[in-house]
N, C-alpha and C positions, 0 to 999 in steps of 0.2 A: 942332817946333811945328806943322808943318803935319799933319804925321800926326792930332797930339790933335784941333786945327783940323776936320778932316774927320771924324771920330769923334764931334767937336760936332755935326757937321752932320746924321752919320746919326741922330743920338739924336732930332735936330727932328724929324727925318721920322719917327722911331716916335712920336713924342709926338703929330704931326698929325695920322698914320694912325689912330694910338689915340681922340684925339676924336672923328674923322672915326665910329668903329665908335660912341665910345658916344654920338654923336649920332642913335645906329639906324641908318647908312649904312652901306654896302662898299664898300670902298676899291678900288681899279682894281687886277687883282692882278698888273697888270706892275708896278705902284706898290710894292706888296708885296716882290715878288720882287729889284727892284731894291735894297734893302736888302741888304746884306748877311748871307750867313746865322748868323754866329758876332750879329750885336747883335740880328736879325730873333727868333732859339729865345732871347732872353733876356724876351723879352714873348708872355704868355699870349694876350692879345687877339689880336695881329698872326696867332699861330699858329693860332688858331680860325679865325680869317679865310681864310688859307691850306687851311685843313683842309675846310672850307668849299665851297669852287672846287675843291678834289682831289675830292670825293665824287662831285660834280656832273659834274666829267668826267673821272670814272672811274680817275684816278691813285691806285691803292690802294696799294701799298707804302710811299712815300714817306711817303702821308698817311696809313698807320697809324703809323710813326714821328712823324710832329708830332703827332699826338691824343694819344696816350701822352708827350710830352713834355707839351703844354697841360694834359693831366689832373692830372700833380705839380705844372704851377705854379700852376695855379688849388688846389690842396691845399693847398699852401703859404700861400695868401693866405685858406686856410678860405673859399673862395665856396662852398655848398654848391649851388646853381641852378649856376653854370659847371662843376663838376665832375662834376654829372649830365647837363647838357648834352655832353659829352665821353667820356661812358662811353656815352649815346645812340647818340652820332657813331661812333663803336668799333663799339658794337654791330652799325649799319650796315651796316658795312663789312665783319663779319664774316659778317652774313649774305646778303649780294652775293656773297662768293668761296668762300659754302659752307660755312664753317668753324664747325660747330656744339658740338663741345669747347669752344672757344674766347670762342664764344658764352651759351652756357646762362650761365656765373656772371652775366656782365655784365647776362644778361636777365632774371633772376630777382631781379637785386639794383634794376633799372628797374622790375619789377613792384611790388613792395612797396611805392616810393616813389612811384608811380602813385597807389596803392590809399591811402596811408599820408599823404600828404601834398602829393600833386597842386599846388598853389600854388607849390611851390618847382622845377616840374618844367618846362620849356622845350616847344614844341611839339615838337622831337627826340623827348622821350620816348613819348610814344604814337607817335610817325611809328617809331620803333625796334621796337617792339612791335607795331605792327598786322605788318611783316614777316616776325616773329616767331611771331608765331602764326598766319599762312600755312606758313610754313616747318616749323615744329617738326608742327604736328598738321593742315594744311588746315583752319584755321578759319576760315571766308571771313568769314561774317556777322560776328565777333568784330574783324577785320581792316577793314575796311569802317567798323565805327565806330570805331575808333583812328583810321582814316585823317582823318577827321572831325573828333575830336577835337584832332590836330593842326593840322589847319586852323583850329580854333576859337580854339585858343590860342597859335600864331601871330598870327593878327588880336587878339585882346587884349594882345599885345604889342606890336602897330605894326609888327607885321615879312609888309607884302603881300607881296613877293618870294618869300619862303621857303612862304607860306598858298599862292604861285600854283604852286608845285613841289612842294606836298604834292597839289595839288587834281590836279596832272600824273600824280602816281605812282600817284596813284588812277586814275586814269583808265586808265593804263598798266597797271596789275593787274586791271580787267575794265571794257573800252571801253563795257559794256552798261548799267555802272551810274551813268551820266550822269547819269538822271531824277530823282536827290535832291531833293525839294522844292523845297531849298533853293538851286540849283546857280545859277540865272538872279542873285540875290541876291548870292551870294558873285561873280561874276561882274562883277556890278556895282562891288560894292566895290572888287574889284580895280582896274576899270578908273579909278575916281576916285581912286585910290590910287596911280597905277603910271602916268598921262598923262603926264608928263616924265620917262618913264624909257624908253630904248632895252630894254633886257634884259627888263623888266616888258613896253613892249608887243608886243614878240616872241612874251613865254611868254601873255601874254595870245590874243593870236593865235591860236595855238595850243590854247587850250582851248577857244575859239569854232570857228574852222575850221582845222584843220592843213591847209598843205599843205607841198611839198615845198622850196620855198624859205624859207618859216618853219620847220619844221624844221631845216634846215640852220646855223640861227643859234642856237640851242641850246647849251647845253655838250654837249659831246661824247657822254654817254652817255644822255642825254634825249634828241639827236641823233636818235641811234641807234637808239633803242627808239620813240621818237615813231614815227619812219620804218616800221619795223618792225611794228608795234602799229595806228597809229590808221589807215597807211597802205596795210598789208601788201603793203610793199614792202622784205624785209629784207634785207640785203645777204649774200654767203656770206661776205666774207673781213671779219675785224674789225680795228676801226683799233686801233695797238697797245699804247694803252692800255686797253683792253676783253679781252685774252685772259681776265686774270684774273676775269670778270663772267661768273658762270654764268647769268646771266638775257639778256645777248646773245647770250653763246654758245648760247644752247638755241634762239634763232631766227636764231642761222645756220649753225648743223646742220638747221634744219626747213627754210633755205632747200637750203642744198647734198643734204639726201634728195629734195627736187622735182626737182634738175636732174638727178642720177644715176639716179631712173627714170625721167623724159625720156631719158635718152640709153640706156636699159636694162641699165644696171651694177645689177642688182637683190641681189647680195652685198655691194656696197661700202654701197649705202643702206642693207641689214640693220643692218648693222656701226656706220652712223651713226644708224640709228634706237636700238639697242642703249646707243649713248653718250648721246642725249639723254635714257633713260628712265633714265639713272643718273644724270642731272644735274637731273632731275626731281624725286627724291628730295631731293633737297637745297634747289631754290629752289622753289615750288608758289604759282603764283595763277591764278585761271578763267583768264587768257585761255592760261597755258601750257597750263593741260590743253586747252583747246579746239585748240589747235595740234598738241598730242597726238595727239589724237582724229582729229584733219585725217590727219595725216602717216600715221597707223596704219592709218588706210581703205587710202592710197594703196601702202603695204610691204605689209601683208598681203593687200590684193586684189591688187596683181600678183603674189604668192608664190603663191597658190591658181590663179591662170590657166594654171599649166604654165611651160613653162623657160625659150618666148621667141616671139615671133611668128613662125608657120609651124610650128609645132609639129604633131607628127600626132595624126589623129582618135583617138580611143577605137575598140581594137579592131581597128585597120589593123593589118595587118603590121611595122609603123615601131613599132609601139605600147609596145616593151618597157623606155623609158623611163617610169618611173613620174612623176603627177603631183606636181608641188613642194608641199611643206607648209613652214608657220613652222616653225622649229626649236625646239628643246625649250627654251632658251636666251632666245629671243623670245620662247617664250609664257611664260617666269618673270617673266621683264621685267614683261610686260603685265599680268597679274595683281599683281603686287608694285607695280605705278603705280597700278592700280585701287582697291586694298587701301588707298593712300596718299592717295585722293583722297576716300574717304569722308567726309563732314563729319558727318557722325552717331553717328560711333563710340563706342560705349562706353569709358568713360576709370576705370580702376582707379587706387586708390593701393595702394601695395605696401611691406608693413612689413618691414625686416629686422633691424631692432635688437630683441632681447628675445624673438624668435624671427620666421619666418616665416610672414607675413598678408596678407590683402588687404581692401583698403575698399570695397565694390560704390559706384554714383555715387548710389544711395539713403540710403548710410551706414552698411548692414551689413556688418559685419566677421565675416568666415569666413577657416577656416584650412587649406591645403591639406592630402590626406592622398597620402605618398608613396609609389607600390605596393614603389620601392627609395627607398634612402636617398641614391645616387649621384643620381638625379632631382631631387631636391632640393639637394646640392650643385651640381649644375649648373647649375641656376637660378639658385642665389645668387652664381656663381659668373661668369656673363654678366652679372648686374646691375650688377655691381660695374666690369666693363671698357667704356672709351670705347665709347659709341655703341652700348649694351649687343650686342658683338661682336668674337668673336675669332677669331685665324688657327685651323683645326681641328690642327694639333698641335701647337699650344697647349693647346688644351683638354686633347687627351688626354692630353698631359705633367704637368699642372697636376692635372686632376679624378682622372684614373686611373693616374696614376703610372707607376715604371717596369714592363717585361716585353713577352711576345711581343707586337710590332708590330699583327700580326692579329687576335691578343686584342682587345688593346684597342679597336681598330678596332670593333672586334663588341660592346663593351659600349656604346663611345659611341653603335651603332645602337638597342640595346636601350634604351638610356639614353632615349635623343632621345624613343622614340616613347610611352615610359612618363609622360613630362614632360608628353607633348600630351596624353595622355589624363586624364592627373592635370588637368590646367587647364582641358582641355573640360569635364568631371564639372561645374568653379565655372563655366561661362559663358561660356568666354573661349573665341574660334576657334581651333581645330583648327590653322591655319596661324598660328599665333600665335611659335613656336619654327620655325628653320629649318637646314636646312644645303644649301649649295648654293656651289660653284665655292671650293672651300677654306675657309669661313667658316662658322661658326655663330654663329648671334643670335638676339635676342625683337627685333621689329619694334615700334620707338618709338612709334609714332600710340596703341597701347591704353594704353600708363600714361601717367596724369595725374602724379603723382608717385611716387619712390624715397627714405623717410624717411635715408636711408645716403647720397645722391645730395645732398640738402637743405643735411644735417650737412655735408657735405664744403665744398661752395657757399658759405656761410654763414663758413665757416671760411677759406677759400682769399683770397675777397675782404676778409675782416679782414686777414688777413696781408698783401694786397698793399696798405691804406689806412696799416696799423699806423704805418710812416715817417712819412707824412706828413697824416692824420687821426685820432690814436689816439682821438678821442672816438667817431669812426662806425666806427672798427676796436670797439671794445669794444661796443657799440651790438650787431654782428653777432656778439660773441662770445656776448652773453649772450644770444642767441636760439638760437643753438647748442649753447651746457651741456647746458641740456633734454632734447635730442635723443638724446644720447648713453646705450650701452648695450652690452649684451654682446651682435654682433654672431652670427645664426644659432645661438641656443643649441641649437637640435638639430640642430647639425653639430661637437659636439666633436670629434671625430677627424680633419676634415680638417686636415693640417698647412699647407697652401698660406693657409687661412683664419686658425691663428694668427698668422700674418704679420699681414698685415691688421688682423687685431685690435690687434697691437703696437702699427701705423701708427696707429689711430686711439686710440690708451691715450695716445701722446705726442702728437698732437695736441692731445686734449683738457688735458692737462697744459700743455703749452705753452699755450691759451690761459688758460689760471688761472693763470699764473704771471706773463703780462702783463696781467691783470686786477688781480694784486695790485701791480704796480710802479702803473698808470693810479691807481688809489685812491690810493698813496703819494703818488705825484706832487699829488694832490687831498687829502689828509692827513685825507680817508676813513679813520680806522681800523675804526672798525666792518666795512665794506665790506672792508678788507685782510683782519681777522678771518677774515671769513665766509671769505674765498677760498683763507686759508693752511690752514683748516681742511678744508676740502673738497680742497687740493693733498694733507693729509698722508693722508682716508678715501681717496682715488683709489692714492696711492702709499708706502703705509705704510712701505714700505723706504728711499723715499726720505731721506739726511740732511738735505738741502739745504733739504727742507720743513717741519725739526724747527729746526731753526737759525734760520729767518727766524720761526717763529712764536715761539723763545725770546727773539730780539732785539726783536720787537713787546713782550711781553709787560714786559720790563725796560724798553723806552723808557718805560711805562705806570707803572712803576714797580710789578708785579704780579708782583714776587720769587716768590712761593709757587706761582702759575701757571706761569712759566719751567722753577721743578725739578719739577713734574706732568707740562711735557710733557719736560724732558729724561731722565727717569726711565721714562716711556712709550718714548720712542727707545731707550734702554738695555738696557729687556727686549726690544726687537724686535731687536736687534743680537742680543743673548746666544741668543736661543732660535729665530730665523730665518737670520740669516748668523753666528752663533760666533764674534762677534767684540766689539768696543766701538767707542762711540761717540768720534771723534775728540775729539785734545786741544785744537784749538781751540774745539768746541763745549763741551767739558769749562769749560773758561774762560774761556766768558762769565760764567759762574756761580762758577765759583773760583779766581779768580787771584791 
């Protein structure tokens, strides 16, 4: 009894904490935590909450497991606003630790509902998306009004708190763009909004005058970056909830490159200059590049000064140490972050279903011409892998098959440079296609989009809704069907590529085949119709797809249409696999 007794007791406290949130408040999250965790992941709310406080300081792992739990239960209760608020949250989070595989579906599938229906969308969603499109292409100006936007829609919800930590993040992504018209306004707001509140006038504080002991009251990775950012004062060792935040960690690499050429270890800072331009790649907003740019002065003008102070004249006798230059290695780097940083860039879309195309950003569509045919598999071939890039023998196992090592070595050269030239002819840079330190890739910033990339997205997040949203799982499927096609049809020969094809033959199958259960379930026949028909054009061989159209047809009581299509099966048996149509399907019809 006392056990149940105490089980009673935690349930009050989720029930408290639960009004406490939808009175628009947050609940104290030792209050949270204190809960037990097996009754705590039994309520969606409380896990938001949680989820919430993990973002803010910087406990990513954990809190990518409770977002992913909150996301199936808010699914489960069909909240369509909390469960985009939660795929926001995700998205977040993936793009803080870099993880852009992982990211695109979720972002692509926040864009639409942006665009699509914005009302039902939380200030999360643009606060996910302005990152978003810093990260993916250095869209500042694009980034900048989502920032915005989130704040806007934040304060039409009542939620100052969360409006004064978008207004922060902004801030924190380029300190210079304060002067928003609107800034003194929103400011205001806040503070009438946020007067009895410890946490609000802290963050408040802080977006009037930071200093070092308002900071320090921060959630941990506001903290942090506050410090860091408005302060530039950033620490080199991060606290250890912060390893996994490439956006800290890129200013305390910038701080540890300042102190290693203070003390004249000018190879160790190469080395850390080297990692923050690869970490650059991944998280991108003005103020990193401006740290960049800082830190780059300071590596590469000591690298040009010679080897070390006291070094001898030009011309001495001593002289037969040559002057130090960047490395070939650092100057890829630096050019590949420049490359990244462009906000102007021409943005292709790229067809590859029904053969291979491109969209110029005016809307002319031209088709490449391939001087080899290998050029063009290789293209379609990178497009197709995570982060359009793979290991280099990979490729050459994949594109060029078996035989001599050094052969092939020498066609993937060939290969490569026939690719760039073919792509310069339509407009696109030279440095467009790469290979360098084991990899070859096409550099993400020029495509807008990959119609094969779309299809996949589109599909991938249906199948992860399908459990537990099949109306927004089918929603994506049928924007998907469309898309579909005979991938690279002027690459019949590549065997690597009919694979592929397979993959996407039964995807598409697969979603028509949950298309027609969703109508059944909705007793849609019309809609089952169309879908069993279009299962049997895509898969003629298939029985499975003759069968369910025979047993629609007899529900229908449409006897004559039953033996049309099982007699169509019949002859596809007898004159494609030499064989018959099974006797269970036989009798449905004659038993």
């Amino acid at each position: 009894m006392k056990a149940n007794h105490s089980h009673d007791g935690w349930l009050k406290e989720v029930l408290k904490a639960e009004q406490t949130i939808l009175d628009g408040q947050t609940p104290a999250i030792a209050q949270l935590l204190a809960i037990p965790a097996d009754i705590r992941m039994k309520s969606p709310l409380l896990l938001r909450a949680e989820c919430e406080d993990g973002l803010l300081r910087g406990r990513l792992i954990e809190t990518k497991q409770r977002l992913e739990a909150a996301l199936k239960g808010f699914a489960a209760q069909a909240d369509d606003t909390a469960m985009l608020t939660m795929m926001a949250m995700l998205g977040l989070l993936y793009e803080q630790v870099g993880d852009k595989q992982e990211s695109k579906p979720v972002m692509a599938l926040l864009a639409e509902e942006w665009e699509r229906n914005p009302e039902c969308c939380s200030g999360f969603v643009p606060w996910a998306l302005a990152r978003a499109a810093a990260n993916r292409n250095a869209r500042y100006e694009s980034a900048q009004q989502l920032f915005i936007d989130a704040a806007q829609r934040f304060r039409e919800e009542g939620k100052p708190l969360w409006m004064g930590y978008v207004l922060l993040d902004r801030l924190l992504f380029d300190p210079e763009e304060n002067e928003h018209p609107d800034w003194q306004l929103w400011l205001q707001w806040l503070g009438r909004h946020m007067a009895d509140n410890r946490s609000g006038s802290v963050l408040l504080g802080c977006l009037e005058k930071p200093s070092l002991q308002l900071c320090a009251q921060l959630p941990e990775r506001f903290a942090y970056l506050s410090k860091a950012i408005l302060l530039k004062q950033p620490d080199e060792s991060l606290p250890a909830n912060l390893k996994a935040d490439i956006e800290s960690t890129i200013y305390a690499l910038g701080a540890r490159i300042k102190r290693l050429q203070s003390e004249d270890q000018g190879e160790q800072a190469e080395q850390a200059w080297r990692k923050l331009e690869r970490l650059r790649q991944l998280v991108s907003t003005p103020a990193v590049d401006r740290l960049a740019a800082e830190v780059k002065q300071h590596v590469v003008g000591s690298a040009d000064m010679g080897t070390s102070k006291g070094a001898p004249a030009a011309g001495s006798s001593e002289s037969s140490i040559p002057v130090e230059k960047v490395s070939e290695e650092m100057a890829e780097a630096v050019n590949a972050a420049a490359a990244a940083a462009i906000t102007t860039a021409v943005k292709w879309r790229v067809k590859l279903i029904g053969g291979v195309s491109f969209q110029t950003p005016e809307g002319k569509q031209t088709e490449p011409v391939w001087k080899r045919r290998k050029a063009g598999e290789l293209f379609v071939y990178l497009l197709l892998q995570p982060g359009y890039k793979a290991n280099r023998d990979q490729v050459i196992e994949r594109v060029f098959g078996e035989g001599d090592p050094a052969k092939r070595s020498n066609q993937l050269y060939v290969t490569l440079h026939d690719l760039r030239s073919s792509l310069k002819e339509l407009g696109m840079p030279e440095d467009l296609v790469y290979a360098k330190r084991g990899v070859v890739g096409i550099s993400e910033p020029w495509f807008e989009s990959v119609d094969v990339e779309s299809y996949i997205t589109l599909s991938r997040v249906g199948d992860q809704l399908w459990m537990d949203d099949r109306e927004e799982a089918c929603r994506l499927y049928d924007k998907a069907l469309p898309l579909y096609g005979q991938l690279g049809t002027e690459l019949s020969y590549a065997e690597w590529l009919e694979r592929v094809r397979e993959q996407l033959l039964d995807r598409q199958t697969n979603m028509i085949k949950r298309l027609a259960v969703y109508y059944t379930e909705l007793f849609d026949e019309a809609r089952v119709e169309q879908c069993l028909a279009d299962w049997v054009a895509l898969r003629p061989e298939q029985e499975e797809a003759y069968e369910a159209m025979i047993r629609l047809c007899l529900r229908g009581d449409r006897r004559i249409e039953a033996i049309g299509w099982y007699r169509r099966l019949e002859r596809i048996c007898k004159e494609e696999l030499g064989s018959e149509p099974l006797d269970e399907v036989k009798n449905l019809l004659w038993k």
